[in-house]
PLY file of the C-alpha trace (Angstrom):
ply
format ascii 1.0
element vertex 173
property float x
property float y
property float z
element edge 172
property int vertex1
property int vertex2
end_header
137.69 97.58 78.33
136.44 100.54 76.31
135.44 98.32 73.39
133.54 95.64 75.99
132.15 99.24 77.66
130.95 100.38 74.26
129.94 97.39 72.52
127.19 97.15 75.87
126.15 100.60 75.44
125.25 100.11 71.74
123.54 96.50 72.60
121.31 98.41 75.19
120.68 101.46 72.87
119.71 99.09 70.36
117.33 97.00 72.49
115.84 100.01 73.94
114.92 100.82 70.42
113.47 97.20 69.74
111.61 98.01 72.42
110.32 101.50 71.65
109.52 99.92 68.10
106.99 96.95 69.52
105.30 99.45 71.32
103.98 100.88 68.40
103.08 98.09 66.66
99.54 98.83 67.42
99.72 101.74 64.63
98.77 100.04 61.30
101.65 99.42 58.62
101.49 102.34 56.50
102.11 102.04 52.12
105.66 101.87 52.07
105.88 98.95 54.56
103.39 97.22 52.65
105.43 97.99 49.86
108.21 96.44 51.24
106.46 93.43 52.05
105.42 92.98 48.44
108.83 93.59 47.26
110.43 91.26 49.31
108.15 88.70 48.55
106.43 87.24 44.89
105.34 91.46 43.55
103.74 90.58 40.68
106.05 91.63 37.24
103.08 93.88 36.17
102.08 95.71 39.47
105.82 96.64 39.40
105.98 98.13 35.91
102.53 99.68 37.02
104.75 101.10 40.09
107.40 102.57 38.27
105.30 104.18 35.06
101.97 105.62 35.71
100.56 107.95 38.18
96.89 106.29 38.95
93.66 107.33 40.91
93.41 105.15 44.09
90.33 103.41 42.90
92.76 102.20 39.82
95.51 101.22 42.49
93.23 99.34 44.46
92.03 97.37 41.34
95.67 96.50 40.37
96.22 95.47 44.17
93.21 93.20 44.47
95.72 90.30 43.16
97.85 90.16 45.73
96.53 88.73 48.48
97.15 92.06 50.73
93.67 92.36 52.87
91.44 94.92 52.48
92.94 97.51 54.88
96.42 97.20 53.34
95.16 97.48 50.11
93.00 100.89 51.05
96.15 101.78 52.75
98.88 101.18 50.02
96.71 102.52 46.98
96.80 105.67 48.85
100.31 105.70 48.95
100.45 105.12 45.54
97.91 107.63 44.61
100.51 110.40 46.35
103.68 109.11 44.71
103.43 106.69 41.88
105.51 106.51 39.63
108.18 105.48 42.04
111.21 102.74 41.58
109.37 100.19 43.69
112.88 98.87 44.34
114.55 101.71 45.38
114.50 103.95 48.53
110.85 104.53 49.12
109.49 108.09 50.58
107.92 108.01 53.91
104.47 106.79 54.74
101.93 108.00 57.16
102.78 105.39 59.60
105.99 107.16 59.48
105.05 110.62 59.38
102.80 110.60 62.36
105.67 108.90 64.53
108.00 110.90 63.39
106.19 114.52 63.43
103.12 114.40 65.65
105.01 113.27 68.52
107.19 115.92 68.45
104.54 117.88 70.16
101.93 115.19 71.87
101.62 111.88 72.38
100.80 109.67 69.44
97.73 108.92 70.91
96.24 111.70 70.96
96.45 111.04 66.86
95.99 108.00 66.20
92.83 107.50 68.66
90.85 110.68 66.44
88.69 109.35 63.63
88.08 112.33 61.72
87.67 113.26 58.12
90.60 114.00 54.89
89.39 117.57 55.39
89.52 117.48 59.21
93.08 116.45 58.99
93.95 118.70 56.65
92.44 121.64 58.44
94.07 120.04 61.39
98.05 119.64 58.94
97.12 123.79 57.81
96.25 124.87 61.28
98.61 127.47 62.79
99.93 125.11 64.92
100.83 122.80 62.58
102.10 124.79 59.41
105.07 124.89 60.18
105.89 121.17 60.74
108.43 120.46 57.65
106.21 118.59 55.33
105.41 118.44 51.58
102.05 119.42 50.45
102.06 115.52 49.17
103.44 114.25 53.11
100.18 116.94 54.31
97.99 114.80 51.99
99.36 111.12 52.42
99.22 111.47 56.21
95.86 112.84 56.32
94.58 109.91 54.00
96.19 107.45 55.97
94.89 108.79 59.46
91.60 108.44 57.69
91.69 104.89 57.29
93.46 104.01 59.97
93.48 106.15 62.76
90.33 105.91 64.98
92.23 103.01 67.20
89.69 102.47 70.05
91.42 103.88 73.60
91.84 100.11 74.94
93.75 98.86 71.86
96.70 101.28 72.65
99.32 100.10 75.24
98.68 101.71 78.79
101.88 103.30 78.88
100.62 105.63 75.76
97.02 105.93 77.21
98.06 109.01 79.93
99.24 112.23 78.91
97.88 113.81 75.96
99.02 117.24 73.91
101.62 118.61 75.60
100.92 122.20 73.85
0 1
1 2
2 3
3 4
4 5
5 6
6 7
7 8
8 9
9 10
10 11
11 12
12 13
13 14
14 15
15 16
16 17
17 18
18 19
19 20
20 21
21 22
22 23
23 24
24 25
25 26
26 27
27 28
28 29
29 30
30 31
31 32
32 33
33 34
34 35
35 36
36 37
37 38
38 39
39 40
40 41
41 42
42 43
43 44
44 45
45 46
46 47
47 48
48 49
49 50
50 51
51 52
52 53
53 54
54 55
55 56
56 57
57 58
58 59
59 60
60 61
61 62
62 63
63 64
64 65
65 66
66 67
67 68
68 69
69 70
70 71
71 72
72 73
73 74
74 75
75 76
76 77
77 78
78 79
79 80
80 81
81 82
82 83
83 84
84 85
85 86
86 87
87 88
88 89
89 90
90 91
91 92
92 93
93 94
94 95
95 96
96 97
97 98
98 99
99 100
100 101
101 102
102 103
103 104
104 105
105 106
106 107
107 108
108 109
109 110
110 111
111 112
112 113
113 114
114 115
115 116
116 117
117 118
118 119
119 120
120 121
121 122
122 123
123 124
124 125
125 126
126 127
127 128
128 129
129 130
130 131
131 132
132 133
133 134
134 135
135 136
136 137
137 138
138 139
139 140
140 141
141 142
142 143
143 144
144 145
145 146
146 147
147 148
148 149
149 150
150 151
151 152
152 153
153 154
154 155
155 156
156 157
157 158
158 159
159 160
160 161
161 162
162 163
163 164
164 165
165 166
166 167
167 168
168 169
169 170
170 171
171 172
């Protein structure tokens, strides 16, 4: 009985998290998803030397990524990410993007919306990420940087784009 009673519990702890998962799919993918994709399908043998050897200006990233057949936005998006932390083993654990970092650290204090609906400048951000507020939030200088350029190019989500359930509230500070 206690293994049918916890076997449930995990089964609806796990579908509650499905659940809390598609609601954010609104949020774009951030780099290392992309990455991800790319891995696990046909990366191109030279984009993942480039990966794991060189540190590279976005605009060189971008270039290099225009092969792929990623879109535009995930292209912007992932050549950022490689900007920050190239060179990287592009087939080993990758560090967090800033679709991760804003879900994981801006909702500790408001709702995501509040974010992800702002479309505001690198510097904005960052004066936003240095704020006394926010300095003490437990990121890297590089984390400060990649979420700020990844709110720039894809935050700005118009108001009825995000779910309902995530339109009320707002900073809880």
């Amino acid at each position: 009985m206690r293994r049918f009673a916890l076997t449930s519990a995990c089964i609806i702890l796990g579908s509650l998290a499905l659940a809390q998962d598609e609601l954010f799919d609104f949020i774009p993918d951030g780099g290392r998803t992309i990455l991800e994709r790319l891995r696990a399908g046909d990366m191109p043998v030279a984009l993942s030397e480039a990966i794991a050897s060189q540190e590279a200006p976005v605009e060189d990233w971008q270039t290099q990524l225009a092969e792929t057949g990623l879109d535009a936005w995930d292209v912007a998006t992932l050549a950022q990410y490689l900007a920050s932390y190239a060179p990287l083993d592009p087939a080993g654990e990758l560090p967090r993007d800033g679709r991760d970092l804003a879900l994981a650290l801006c909702q500790s204090c408001h709702i995501i919306t509040v974010t992800v609906t702002q479309d505001r400048s690198r510097e904005a951000w960052l004066g936003t990420l240095n704020s006394p507020s926010h300095v003490e939030i437990k990121m890297t200088e590089t984390e400060r940087g990649q979420l700020a350029d990844y709110l720039v190019l894809n935050a700005g989500i118009p108001i009825d784009q995000i779910p309902r359930e995530l339109r009320a509230g707002g900073a809880s500070y």
